[in-house]
N, C-alpha and C positions, 0 to 999 in steps of 0.2 A: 721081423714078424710079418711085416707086408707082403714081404716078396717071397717068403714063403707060402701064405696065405694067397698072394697072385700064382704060385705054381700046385695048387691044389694040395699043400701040404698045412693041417691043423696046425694052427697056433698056439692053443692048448699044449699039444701033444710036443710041437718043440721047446717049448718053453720048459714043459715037464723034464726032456732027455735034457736041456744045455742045465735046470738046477741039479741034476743028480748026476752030472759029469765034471766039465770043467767051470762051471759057474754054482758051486753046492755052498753056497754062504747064503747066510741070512738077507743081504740086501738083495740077492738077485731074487731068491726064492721069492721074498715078499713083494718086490715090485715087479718081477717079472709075469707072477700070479694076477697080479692087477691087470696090466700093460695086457699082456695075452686073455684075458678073459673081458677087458674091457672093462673094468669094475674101478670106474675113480671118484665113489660116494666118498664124503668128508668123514671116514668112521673118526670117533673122538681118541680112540686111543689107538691109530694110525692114521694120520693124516699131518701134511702139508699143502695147504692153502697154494692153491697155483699164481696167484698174483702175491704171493710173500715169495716165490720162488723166482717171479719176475724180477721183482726186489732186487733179490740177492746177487740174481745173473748179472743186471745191471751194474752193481755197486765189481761185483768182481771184473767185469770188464770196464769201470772207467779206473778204477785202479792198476789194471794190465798197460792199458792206456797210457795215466799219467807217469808210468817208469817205462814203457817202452817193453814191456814184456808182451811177446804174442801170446794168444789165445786165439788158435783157428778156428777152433770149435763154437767159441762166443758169441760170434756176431748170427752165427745157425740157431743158436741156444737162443738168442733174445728174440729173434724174429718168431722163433716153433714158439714160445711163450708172450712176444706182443700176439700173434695172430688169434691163438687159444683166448686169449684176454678179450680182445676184438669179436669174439664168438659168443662170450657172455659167460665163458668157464674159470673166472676165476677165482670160485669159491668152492671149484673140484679140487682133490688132490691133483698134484703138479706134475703126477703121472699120465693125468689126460693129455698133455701134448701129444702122448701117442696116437691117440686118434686122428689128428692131424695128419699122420704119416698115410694112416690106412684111408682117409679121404681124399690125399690126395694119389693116393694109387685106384681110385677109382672106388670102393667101398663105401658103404651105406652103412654109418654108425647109426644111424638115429637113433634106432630101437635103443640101444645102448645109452646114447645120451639120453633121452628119452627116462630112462630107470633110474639116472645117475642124478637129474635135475626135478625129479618129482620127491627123489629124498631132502632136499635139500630145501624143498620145500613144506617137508613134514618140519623139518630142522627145526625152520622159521617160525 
């Protein structure tokens, strides 16, 4: 979505064509709806907790680990979720790592977080 978004093309709008194409299932729809609209409020009947998803990444790779199985993807995974953690977002859904991506392609979430961490504060 970044680099789409870096070549002036909606995020929204791709997000929309890749769920009603070849990604038309429920998990893409519903995370990719988030991910592209920015929207990683803790709703109670969708959400996973970003530092439980740290968690997990972890436990999956030190178990890759201990048998010798690679996971290339892993050591990207824990970094995109230490860093999000390090931000103060671990009590977003664990879809907010995405915003990482588009900060660091130059993009100003704030406003975003900004929505995402004043909910979370009504929560409280």
């Amino acid at each position: 979505l970044a680099l789409a978004e870096d070549n002036g093309v909606d995020r929204v709008a791709l997000m929309t064509m890749l769920n009603t194409t070849i990604f038309d299932c429920l998990i893409y729809r519903g995370y990719g709806q988030r991910v592209s609209e920015r929207d990683h409020f803790p709703y109670p009947d969708a959400h996973f907790a970003l530092d439980l998803g740290t968690k997990d990444v972890r436990l999956v790779q030190s178990t890759a680990q201990k048998s010798n199985t690679p996971m290339p993807f892993g050591s990207a995974l824990v970094d995109r979720y230490t860093s999000a953690m390090a931000k103060g977002r671990g009590q977003l859904d664990w879809s907010a790592i995405g915003m990482s991506v588009s900060e660091d392609s130059g993009v100003d979430v704030s406003k975003h977080l900004e929505r995402c961490m004043k909910g979370l504060d009504k929560k409280g």
